[in-house]
N, C-alpha and C positions, 0 to 999 in steps of 0.2 A: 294551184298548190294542192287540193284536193286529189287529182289525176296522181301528183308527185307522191303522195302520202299513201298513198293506195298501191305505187307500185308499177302506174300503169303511166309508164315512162313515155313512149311514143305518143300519147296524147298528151300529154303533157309538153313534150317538145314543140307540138303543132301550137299550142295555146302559148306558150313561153315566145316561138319564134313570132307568133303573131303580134304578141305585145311589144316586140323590138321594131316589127316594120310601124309600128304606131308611135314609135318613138322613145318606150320607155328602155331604157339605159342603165336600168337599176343595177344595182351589186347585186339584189335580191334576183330578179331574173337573169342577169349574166352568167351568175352562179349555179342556179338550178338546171339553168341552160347546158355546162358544162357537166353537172353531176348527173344529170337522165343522160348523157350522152354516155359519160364513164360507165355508169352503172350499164349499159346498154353495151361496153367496150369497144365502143365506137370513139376511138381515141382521137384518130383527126379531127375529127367536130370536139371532143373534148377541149380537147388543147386550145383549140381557135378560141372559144365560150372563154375558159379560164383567160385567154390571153386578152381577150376584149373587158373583160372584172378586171384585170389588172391594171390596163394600161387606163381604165375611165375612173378606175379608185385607185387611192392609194391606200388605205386600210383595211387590205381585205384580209380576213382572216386566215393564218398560215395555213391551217387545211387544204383550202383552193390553193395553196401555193405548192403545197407538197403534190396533191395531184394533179395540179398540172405540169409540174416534173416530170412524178409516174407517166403522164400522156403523151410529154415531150421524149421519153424513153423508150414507149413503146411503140412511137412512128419511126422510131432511129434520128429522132435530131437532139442528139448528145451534147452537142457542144451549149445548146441555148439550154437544157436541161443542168448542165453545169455552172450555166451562169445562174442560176434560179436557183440554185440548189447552195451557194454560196450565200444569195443573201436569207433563204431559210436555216440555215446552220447560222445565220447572224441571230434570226429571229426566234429561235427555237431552242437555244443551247440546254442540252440535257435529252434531247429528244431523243429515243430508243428507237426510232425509226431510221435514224440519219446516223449511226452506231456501222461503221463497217464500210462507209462507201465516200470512197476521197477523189473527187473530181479529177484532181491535180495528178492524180496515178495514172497509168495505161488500163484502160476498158479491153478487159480482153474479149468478151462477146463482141464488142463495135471492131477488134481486131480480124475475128473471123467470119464477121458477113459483107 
């Protein structure tokens, strides 16, 4: 956590991923796992991190859920970013971040790449 607090993200990923081969599964490092990645815009490993805090917790904090949307947005997989994005507009209602963007509509970025 110190590495993460400081900034100094890629040591922090060695030390985070070391604690998973050792078994620990925490929200706490799934998490951190996925935000050194984000903060790094290293979204494929984002995404994966968030996606491992989700599927092993179920209470995770909407934050990790909104970015890992963001991460599932910005590899182009729209469709699983819309299913996530659904149940954070369940979890979030009011949220000014989720103001403007309707799943259920046509993506016209996703339209021209």
């Amino acid at each position: 956590d110190k590495f993460f607090e400081n900034f100094n993200y890629y040591k922090a990923i060695e030390l985070y991923e070391k604690a998973v081969e050792k078994g620990d599964m925490s929200a706490h490092v799934l998490t951190r796992l996925g935000d050194a990645y984000y903060n790094n815009s290293i979204s494929d490993k984002a995404a994966y991190w968030y996606g491992q805090a989700l599927t092993e917790h179920k209470n995770i904090d909407p934050e990790y859920l909104y970015k890992y949307i963001q991460s599932l947005r910005s590899i182009g997989n729209y469709e699983e970013a819309d299913k996530w994005f659904k149940e954070l507009s369940a979890a979030q209602v009011g949220d000014s971040r989720l103001k403007g963007y309707n799943p259920d509509e046509v993506d016209i970025y996703n339209m021209l790449t």
